[in-house]
PAZAPA-4460 file (N, C-alpha, C; in steps of 0.05 Angstrom, whole numbers, plus 32768, in hexadecimal, padded with zeros to 4 digits):
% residues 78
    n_x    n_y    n_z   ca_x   ca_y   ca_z    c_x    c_y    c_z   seq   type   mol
   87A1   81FE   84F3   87B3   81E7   84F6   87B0   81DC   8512     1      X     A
   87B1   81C0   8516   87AF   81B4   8527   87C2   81B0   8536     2      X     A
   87C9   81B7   8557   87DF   81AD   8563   87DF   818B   8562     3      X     A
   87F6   8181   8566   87F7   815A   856E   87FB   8161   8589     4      X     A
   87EA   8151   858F   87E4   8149   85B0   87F6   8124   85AC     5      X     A
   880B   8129   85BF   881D   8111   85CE   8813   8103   85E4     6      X     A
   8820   80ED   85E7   8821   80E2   85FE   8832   80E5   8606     7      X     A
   8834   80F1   8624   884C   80FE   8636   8857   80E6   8647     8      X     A
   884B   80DF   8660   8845   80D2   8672   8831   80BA   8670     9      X     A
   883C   80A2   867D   8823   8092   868D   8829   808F   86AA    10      X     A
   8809   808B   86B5   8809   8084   86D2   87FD   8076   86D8    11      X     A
   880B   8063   86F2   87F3   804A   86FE   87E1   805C   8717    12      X     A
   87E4   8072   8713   87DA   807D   8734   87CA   80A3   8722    13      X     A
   87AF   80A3   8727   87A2   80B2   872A   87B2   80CC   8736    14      X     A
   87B8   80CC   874F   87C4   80DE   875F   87D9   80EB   8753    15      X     A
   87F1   80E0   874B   880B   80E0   8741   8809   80EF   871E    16      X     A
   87F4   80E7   8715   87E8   80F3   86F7   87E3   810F   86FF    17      X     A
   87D2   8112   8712   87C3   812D   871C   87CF   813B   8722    18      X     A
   87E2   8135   8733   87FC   8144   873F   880E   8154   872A    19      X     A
   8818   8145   871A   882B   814B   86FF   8818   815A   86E9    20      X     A
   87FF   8157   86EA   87EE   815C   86D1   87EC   8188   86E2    21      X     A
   87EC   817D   86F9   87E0   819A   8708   87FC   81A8   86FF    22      X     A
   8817   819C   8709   882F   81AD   870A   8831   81B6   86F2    23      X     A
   8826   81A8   86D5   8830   81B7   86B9   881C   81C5   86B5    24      X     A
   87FD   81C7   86BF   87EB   81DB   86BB   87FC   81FF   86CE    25      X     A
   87FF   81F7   86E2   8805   8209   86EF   881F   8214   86E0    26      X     A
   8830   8205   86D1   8846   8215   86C0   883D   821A   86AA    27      X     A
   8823   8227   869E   8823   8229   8688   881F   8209   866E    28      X     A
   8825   81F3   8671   881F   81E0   865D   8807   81D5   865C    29      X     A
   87FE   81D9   864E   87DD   81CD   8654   87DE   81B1   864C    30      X     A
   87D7   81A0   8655   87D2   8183   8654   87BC   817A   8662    31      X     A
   87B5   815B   8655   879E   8147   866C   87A2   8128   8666    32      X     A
   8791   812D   867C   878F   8104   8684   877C   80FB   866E    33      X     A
   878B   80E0   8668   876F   80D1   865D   876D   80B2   8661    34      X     A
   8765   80A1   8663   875E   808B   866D   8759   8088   8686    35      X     A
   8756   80A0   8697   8761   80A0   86B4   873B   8098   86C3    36      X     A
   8727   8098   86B4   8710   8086   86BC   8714   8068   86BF    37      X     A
   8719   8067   86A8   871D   8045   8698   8735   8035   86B5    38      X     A
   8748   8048   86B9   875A   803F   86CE   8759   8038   86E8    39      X     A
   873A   8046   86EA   8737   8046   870B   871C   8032   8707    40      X     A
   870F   802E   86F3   86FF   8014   86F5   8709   7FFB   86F6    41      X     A
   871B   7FF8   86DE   8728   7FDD   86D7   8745   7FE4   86E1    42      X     A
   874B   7FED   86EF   876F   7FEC   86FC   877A   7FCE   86F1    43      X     A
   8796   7FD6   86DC   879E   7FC5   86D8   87BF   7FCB   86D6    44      X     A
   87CD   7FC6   86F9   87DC   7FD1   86F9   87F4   7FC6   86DE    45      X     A
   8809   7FDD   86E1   8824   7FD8   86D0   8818   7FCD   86B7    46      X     A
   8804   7FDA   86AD   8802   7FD4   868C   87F9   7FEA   8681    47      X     A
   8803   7FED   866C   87FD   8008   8655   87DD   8004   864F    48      X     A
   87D5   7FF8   8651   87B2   7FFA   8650   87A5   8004   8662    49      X     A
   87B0   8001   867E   8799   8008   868D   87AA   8022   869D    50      X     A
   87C2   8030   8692   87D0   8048   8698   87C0   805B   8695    51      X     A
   87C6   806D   86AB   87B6   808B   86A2   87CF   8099   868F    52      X     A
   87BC   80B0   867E   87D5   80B0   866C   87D1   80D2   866F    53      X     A
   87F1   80E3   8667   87F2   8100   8665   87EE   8107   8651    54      X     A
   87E4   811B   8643   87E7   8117   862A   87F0   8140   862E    55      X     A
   87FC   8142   861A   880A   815A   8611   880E   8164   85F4    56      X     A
   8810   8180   85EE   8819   8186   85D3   883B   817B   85CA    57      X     A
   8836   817A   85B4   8852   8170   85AD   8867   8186   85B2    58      X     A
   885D   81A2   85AB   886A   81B6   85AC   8871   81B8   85D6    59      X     A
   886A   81A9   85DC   8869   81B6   85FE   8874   81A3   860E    60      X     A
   888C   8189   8600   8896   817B   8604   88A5   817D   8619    61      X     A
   88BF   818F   8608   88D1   8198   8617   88D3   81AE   8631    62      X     A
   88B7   81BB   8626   88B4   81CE   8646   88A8   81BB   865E    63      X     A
   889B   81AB   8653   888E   8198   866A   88B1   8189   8672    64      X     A
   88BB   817A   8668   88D0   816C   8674   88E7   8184   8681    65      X     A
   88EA   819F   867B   88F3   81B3   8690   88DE   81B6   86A2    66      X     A
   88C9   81BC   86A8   88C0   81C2   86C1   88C4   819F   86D0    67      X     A
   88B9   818F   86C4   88BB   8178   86DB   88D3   816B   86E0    68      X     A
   88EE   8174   86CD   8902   8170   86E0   8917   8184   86F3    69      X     A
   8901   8198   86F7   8902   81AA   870D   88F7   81B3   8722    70      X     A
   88E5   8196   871F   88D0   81A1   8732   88CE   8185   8743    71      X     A
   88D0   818B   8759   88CF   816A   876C   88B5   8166   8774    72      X     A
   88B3   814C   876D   8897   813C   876E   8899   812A   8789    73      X     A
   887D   812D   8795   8880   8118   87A2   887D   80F8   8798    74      X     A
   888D   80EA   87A9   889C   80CC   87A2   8880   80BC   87A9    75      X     A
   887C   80A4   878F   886D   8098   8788   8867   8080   879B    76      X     A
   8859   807F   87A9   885A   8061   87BB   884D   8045   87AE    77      X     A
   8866   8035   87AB   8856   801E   879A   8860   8007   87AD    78      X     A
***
């Protein structure tokens, strides 16, 4: 049986993906980036097309939104 892989997150920033993508690896959730090539060729900010995107199990929803709202991120500079 196949897990469903979600879309968790989007990001306009490479860095800010990596950052969050590292904090749920390091807790245990396994997740990854995808568009995040496409994003840094064609940057097209504030649009769902050219977002890097999280992607997660469905089942690993809720542990991902407990670790990251316990865990302080550094603030996004836009």
């Amino acid at each position: 049986m196949e897990k469903e892989i979600v879309l968790y997150r989007t990001f306009d920033s490479s860095v800010e993906a990596n950052i969050v993508k590292d904090v749920l690896e390091t807790n245990g959730v396994p997740c990854f980036l995808s568009n995040e090539i496409f994003s840094s060729v064609l940057p097209l900010t504030n649009s769902s097309v050219g977002a890097i995107r999280l992607n997660v199990f469905a089942e690993d929803v809720d542990k991902a939104d407990m670790i990251l709202s316990s865990t302080t991120l550094p603030e996004s500079k836009e």
